[in-house]
C-alpha positions as CSV (number, residue, x, y, z in Angstrom):
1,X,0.0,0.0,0.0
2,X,1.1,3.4,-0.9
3,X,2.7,5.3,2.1
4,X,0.9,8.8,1.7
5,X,-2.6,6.5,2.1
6,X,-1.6,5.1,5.4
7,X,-0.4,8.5,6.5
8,X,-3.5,10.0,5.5
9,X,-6.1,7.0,6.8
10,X,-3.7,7.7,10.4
11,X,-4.3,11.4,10.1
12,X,-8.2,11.2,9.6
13,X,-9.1,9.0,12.5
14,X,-6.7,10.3,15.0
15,X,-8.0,14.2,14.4
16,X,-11.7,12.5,14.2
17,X,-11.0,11.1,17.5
18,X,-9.4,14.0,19.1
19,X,-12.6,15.6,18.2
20,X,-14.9,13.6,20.9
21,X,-15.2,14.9,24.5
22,X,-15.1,18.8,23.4
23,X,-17.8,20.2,25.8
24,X,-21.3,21.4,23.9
25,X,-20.2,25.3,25.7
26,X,-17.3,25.3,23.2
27,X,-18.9,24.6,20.1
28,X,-22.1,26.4,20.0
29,X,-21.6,29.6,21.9
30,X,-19.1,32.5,20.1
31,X,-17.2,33.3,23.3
32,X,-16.6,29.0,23.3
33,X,-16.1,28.9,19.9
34,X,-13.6,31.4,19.3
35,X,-11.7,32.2,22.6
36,X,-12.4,28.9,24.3
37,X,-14.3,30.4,26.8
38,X,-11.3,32.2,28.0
39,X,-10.3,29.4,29.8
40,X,-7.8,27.8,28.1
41,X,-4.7,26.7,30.0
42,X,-1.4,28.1,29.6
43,X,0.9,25.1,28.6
44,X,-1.9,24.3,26.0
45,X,-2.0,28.1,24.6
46,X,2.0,27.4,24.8
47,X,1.6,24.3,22.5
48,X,-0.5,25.7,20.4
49,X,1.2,28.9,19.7
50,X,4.0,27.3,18.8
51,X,2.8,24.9,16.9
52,X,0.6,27.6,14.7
53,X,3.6,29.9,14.9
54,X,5.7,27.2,12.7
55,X,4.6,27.1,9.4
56,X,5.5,23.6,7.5
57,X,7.5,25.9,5.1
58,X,9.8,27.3,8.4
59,X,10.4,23.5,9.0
60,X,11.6,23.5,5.4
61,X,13.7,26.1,5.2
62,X,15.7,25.2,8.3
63,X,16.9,22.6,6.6
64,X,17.9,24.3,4.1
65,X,19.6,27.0,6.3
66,X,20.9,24.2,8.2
67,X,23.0,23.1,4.8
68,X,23.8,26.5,3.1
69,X,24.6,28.6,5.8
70,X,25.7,26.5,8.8
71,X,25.7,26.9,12.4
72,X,25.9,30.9,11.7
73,X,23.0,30.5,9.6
74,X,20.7,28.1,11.8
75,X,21.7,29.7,14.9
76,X,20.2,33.5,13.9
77,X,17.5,31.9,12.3
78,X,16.5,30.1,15.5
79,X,17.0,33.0,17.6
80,X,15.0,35.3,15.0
81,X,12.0,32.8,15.0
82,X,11.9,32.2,18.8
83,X,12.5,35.8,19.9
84,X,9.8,37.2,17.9
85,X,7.0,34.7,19.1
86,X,8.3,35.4,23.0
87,X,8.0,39.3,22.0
88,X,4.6,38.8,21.1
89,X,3.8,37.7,24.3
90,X,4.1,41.2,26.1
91,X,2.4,43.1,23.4
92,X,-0.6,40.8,24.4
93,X,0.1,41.4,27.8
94,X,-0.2,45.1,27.0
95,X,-3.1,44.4,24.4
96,X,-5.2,42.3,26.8
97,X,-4.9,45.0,29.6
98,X,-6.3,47.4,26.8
99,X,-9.5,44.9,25.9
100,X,-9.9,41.7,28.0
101,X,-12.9,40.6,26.5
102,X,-11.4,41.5,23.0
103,X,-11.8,39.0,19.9
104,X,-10.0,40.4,16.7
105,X,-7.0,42.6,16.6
106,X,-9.0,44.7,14.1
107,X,-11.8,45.3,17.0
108,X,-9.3,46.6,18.9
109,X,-7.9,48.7,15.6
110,X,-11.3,50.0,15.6
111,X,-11.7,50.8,18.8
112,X,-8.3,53.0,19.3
113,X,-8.4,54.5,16.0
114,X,-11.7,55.2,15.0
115,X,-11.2,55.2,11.5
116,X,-13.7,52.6,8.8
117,X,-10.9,52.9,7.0
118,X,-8.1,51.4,8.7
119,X,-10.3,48.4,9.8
120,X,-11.3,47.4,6.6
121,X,-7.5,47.8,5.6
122,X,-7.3,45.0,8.3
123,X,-10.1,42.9,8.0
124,X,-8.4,42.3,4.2
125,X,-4.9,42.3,5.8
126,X,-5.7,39.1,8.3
127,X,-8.1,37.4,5.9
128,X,-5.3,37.3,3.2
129,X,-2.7,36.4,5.9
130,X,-4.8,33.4,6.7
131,X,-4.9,32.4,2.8
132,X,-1.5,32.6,2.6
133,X,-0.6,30.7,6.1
134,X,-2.8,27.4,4.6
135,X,-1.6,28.2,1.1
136,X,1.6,28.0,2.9
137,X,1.6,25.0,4.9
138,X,-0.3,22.8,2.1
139,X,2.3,23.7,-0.3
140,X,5.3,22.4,2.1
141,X,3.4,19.1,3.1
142,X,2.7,18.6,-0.9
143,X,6.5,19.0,-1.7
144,X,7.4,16.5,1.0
145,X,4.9,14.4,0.5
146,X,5.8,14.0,-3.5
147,X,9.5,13.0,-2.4
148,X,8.2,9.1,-0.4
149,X,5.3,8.5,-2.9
150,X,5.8,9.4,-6.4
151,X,3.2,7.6,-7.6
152,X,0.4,9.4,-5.7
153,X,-1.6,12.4,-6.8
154,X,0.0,15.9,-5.2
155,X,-3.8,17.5,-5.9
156,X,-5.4,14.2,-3.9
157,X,-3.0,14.9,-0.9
158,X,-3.8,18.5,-0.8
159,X,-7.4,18.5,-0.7
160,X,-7.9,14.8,1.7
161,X,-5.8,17.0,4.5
162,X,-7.5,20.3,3.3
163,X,-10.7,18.8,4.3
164,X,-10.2,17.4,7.0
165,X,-8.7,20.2,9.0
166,X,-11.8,22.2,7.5
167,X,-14.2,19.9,9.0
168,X,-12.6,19.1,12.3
169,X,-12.2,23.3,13.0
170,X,-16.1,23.9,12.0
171,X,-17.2,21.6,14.4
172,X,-14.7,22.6,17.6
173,X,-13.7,26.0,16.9
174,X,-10.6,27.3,19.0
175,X,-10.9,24.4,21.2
176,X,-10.5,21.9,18.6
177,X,-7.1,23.8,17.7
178,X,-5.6,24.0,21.2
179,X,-6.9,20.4,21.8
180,X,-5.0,19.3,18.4
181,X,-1.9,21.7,18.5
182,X,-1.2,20.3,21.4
183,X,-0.7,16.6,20.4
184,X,1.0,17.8,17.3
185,X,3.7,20.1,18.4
186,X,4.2,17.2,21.1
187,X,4.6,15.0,19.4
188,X,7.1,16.8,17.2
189,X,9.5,18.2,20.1
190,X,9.7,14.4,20.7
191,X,10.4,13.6,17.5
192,X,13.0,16.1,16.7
193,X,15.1,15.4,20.1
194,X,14.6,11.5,19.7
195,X,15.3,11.7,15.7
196,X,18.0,14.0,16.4
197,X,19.9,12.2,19.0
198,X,19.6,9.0,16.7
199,X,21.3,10.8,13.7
200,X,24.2,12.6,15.8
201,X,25.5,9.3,17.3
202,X,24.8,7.4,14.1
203,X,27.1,10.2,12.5
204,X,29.8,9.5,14.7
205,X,28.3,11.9,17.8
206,X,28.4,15.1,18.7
207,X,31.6,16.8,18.2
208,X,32.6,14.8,14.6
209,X,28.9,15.9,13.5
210,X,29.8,19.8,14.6
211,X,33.4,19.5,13.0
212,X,32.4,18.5,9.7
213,X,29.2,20.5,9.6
214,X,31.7,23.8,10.1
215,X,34.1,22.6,7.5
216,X,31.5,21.9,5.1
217,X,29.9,24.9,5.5
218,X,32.5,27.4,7.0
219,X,29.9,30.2,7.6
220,X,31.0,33.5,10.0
221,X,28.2,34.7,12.4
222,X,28.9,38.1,11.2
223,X,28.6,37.2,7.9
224,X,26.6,40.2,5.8
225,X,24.9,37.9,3.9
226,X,23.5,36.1,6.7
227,X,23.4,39.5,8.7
228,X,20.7,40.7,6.2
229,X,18.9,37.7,4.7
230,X,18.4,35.6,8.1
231,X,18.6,38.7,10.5
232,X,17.5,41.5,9.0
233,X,15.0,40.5,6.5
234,X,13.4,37.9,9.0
235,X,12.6,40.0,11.8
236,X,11.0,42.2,9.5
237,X,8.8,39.4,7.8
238,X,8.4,37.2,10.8
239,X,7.4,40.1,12.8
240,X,4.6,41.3,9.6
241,X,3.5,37.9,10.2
242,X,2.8,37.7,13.8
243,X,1.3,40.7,13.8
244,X,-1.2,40.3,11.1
245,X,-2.6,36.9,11.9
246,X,-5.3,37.2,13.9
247,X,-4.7,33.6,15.8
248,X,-2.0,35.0,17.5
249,X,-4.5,37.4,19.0
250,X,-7.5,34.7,19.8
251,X,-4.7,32.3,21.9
252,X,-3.7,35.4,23.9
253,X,-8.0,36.5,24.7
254,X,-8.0,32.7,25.2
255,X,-6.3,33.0,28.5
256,X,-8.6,35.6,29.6
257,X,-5.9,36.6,32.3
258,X,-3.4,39.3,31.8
259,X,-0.8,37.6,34.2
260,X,-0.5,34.3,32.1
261,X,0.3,35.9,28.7
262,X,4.2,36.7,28.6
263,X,4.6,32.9,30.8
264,X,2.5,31.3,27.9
265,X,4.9,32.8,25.3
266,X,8.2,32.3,27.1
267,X,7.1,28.4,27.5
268,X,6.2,28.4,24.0
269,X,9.6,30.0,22.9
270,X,11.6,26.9,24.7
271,X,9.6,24.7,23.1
272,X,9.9,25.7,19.4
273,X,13.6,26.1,20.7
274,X,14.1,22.5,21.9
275,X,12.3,21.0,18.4
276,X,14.3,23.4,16.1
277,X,18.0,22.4,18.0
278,X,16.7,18.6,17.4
279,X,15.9,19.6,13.2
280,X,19.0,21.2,13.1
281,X,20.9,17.9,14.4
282,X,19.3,15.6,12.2
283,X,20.0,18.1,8.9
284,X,23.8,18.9,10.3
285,X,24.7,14.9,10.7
286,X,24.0,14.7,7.2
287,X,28.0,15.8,6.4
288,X,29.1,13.0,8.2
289,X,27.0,9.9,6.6
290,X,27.5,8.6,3.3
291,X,24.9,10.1,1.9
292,X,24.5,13.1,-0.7
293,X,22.5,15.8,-0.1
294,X,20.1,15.9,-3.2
295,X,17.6,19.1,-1.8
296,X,18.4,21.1,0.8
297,X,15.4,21.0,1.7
298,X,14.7,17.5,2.7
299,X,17.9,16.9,4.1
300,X,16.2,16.0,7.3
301,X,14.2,13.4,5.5
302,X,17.3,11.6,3.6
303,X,18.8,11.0,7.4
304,X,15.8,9.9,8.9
305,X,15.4,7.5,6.1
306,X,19.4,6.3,5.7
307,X,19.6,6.1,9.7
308,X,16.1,4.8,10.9
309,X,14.7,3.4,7.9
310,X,11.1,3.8,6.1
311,X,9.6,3.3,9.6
312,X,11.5,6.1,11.0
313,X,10.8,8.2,7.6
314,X,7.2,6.7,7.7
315,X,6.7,8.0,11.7
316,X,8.8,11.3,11.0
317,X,5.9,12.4,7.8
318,X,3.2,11.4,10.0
319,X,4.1,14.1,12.4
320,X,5.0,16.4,10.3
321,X,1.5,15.8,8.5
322,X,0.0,16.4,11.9
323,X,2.0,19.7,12.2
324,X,0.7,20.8,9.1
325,X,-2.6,20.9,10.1
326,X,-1.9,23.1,13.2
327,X,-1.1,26.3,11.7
328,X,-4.2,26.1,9.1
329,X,-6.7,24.8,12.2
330,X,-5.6,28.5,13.9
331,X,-5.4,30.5,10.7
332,X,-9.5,29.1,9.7
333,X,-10.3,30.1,13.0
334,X,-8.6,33.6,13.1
335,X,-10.4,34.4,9.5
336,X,-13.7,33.0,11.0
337,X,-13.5,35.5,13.7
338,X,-12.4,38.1,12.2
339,X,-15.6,38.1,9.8
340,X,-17.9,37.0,12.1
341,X,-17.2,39.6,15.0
342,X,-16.5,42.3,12.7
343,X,-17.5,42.5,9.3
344,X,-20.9,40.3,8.7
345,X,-22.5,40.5,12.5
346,X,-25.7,38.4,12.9
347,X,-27.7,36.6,15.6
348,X,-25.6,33.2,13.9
349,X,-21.8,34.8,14.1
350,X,-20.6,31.1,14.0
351,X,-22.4,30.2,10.7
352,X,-20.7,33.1,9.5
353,X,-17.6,32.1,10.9
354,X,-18.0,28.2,9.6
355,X,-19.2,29.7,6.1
356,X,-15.7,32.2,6.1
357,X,-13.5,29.0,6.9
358,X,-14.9,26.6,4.1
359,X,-13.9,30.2,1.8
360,X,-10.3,30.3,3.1
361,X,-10.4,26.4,3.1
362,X,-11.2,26.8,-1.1
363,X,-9.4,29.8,-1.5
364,X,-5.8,28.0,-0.6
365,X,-6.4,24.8,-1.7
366,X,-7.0,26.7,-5.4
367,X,-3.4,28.3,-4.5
368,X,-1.4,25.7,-3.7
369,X,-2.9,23.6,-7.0
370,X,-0.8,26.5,-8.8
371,X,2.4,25.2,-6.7
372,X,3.9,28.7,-6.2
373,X,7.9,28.7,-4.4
374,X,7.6,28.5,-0.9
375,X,10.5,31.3,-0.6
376,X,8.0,33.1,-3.0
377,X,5.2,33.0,-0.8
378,X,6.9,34.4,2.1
379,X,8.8,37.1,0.7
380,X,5.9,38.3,-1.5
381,X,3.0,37.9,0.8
382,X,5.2,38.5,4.1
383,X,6.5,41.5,3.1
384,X,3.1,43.1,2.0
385,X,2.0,42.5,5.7
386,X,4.3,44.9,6.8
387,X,2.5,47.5,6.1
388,X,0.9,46.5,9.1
389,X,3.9,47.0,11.8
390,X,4.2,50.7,12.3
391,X,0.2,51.2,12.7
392,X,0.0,48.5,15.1
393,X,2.3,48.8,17.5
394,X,1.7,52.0,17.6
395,X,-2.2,51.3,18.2
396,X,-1.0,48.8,21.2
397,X,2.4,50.9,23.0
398,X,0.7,54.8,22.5
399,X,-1.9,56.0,23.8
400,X,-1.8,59.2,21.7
401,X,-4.6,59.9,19.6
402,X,-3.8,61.1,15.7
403,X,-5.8,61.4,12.4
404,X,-5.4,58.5,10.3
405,X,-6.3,59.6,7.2
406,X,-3.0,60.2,6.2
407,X,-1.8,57.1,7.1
408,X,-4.5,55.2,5.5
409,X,-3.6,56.4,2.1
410,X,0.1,55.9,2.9
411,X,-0.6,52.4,3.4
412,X,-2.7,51.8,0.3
413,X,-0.1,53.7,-2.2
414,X,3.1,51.6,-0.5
415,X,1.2,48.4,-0.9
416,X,0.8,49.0,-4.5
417,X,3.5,49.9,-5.0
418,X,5.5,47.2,-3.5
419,X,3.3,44.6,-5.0
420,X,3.9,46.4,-8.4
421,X,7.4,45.8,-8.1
422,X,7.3,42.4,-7.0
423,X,4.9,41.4,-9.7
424,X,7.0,43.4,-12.0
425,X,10.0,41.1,-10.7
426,X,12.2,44.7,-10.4
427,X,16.0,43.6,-9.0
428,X,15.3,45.5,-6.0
429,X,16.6,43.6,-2.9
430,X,13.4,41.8,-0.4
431,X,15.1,43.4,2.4
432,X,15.8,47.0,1.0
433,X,12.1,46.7,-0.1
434,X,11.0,45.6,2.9
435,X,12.6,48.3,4.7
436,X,11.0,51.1,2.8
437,X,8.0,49.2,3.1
438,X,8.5,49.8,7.2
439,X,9.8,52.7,7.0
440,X,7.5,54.9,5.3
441,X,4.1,54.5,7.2
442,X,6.3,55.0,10.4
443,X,7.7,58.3,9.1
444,X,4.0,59.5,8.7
445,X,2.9,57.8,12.3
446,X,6.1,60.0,14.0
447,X,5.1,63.2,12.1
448,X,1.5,62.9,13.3
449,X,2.4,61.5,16.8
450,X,4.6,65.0,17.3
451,X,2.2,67.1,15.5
452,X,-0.7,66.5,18.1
């Protein structure tokens, strides 16, 4: 029997099963359905902001980091990844302190600018950030999945797991996700450490793995290119991201306590650090096995397979099929919200809500049929969410009020222009462009801030 079928028959009834004992409060009230109740417990939040924090793409390209640019490389990486989800933990300290019984982001935009404007400029900000996070992640588990089984279709794979996250998020809502999350980003700490440890003394242990692993890839830590691709550009990207995705925001209301928030997010820091240290491990003993790296990419997955065998390789793409489903469960559930509670508000918000995840759902699968670069995806659409930075953290750390008009229109003429230019394909470097795209809408946020 084809691999990618037992992965997928695994996949179906362990999420249906997860599904049974969610409590009737959670799934047909909207305060259950989309903040849990505010109830939800912090090492589950934890789990489950890590695990919707790491896209299946992230996954990919430490490995590839892991091979190209060495420890130098893989080390800011890691640090850029982890620091930016424990940051967000005290801006929703600070944001929950502002609206405790808050939903969206774009409520509270609303709320603290009082501009139509700007929240529309939102509402389309997160719902396209939610396309693009399950765009995202089915792309990555497509690739991988295409490398074990050949044979099987990439458009079957896509839309089996595309449904089944869909229908297992409609019925539990934010529950569902935290209840899920935290399985999957369990089970792939363990996996990571356990796989990792296997491949490093199969390699000939620690210190022969680290050895050859510098001399193949003799990378400086101050190395500009790495300085600017994996420092520079990242925090800018990975912080657009954070900030635009509005299941971020539902984990932190989830808590419904001000005091847990920035322990949530330091616990979930040190566990997406413990799982990346073990992905690194298992990519870095690949310079001292007989084996040749074919794709950077899925140098993990030729280790597993040469060290453990296609039961290893077999268990590894199981989890990493169950981490797939994590970030899209919380992105379906952001977008849901986010329509529900502000745009289309009727006595039924979570029909809306279902009705806006089945659109996403459609909306990415349709993407990731057109099998766009993964790199693509997150310097194009990443770097349009930046637009977002200035006006939020402003919105969150100030309590000034200033006219937005200005800065509404600012916003709309950088975003087409910087989409312009990347359609256009213009040699203008992602983090030079990225930068202006920062740098302009907080130039007219300072000039209005010291106006008033």
């Amino acid at each position: 029997m084809d691999p990618i079928i037992i992965l997928l028959v695994i996949y179906v009834l362990t999420m249906g099963a997860l599904m049974v004992g969610i409590d009737k409060s959670f799934r047909t009230s909207k305060e259950g359905f989309m903040v849990s109740n505010r109830s939800a417990t912090p090492w589950q939040v934890a789990l489950s902001a890590a695990a919707s924090w790491t896209y299946i793409s992230v996954l990919i390209l430490n490995s590839r980091f892991t091979v190209e640019y060495g420890f130098a490389g893989v080390f800011w990486y890691t640090i850029v990844f982890v620091a930016v989800l424990v940051g967000f933990g005290y801006m929703g300290h600070t944001l929950i302190q502002r609206m405790p019984k808050g939903y969206t982001l774009n409520e509270y935009i609303n709320q603290r600018y009082n501009d139509k404007k700007m929240t529309v400029f939102y509402q389309v900000l997160q719902i396209a950030a939610a396309i693009y996070a399950v765009t995202a992640n089915l792309t990555g588990f497509g690739i991988i999945s295409e490398i074990i089984s050949e044979n099987f279709s990439y458009n079957t794979i896509i839309i089996v797991l595309g449904i089944t996250v869909l229908l297992y998020t409609m019925w539990g809502g934010i529950r569902a996700s935290h209840k899920t999350d935290a399985l999957q980003f369990g089970l792939l700490i363990l996996a990571c450490v356990v796989f990792g440890i296997w491949s490093v003394m199969a390699a000939g242990g620690p210190v022969i793995v680290f050895e050859n692993w510098n001399t193949a890839v003799p990378k400086s830590m101050a190395d500009p290119e790495i300085l600017k691709n994996l420092v520079g550009l990242l925090i800018l990207l990975y912080t657009a991201s954070i900030l635009a995705d509005n299941m971020h925001y539902q984990n932190v209301f989830s808590l419904g306590n001000k005091k847990k928030v920035i322990k949530t997010y330091w616990m979930s820091g040190a566990f997406l650090f413990v799982a990346y240290v073990g992905l690194t491990m298992i990519a870095a003993s690949a310079f001292s096995l007989p084996i040749e790296i074919t794709n950077p990419d899925n140098t993990y997955i030729q280790v597993i397979e040469h060290v453990i065998g296609p039961i290893g390789l077999l268990s590894f793409m199981l989890i990493i099929l169950f981490k797939c489903s994590s970030v899209m469960d919380s992105s379906l559930n952001g977008a849901g919200t986010v329509i529900a509670n502000d745009v289309i508000k009727t006595k039924n918000p979570l029909m809306i809500s279902r009705i806006t995840m089945a659109f996403v759902m459609i909306s990415a699968i349709f993407l990731t049929i057109m099998e766009i670069d993964l790199w693509v995806l997150l310097t194009t659409f990443g770097a349009l969410r930046i637009l977002a930075v200035a006006p939020t953290l402003y919105a969150v750390f100030s309590k000034n009020k200033i006219n937005t008009n200005l800065l509404f229109y600012t916003l709309v003429a950088v975003g087409i222009g910087a989409f312009t230019a990347m359609a256009l394909k213009l040699p203008i470097d992602r983090f030079y462009l990225s930068l202006i795209i920062l740098s302009i809408p907080t130039s007219v946020i300072v000039y209005k801030h010291y106006k008033n």
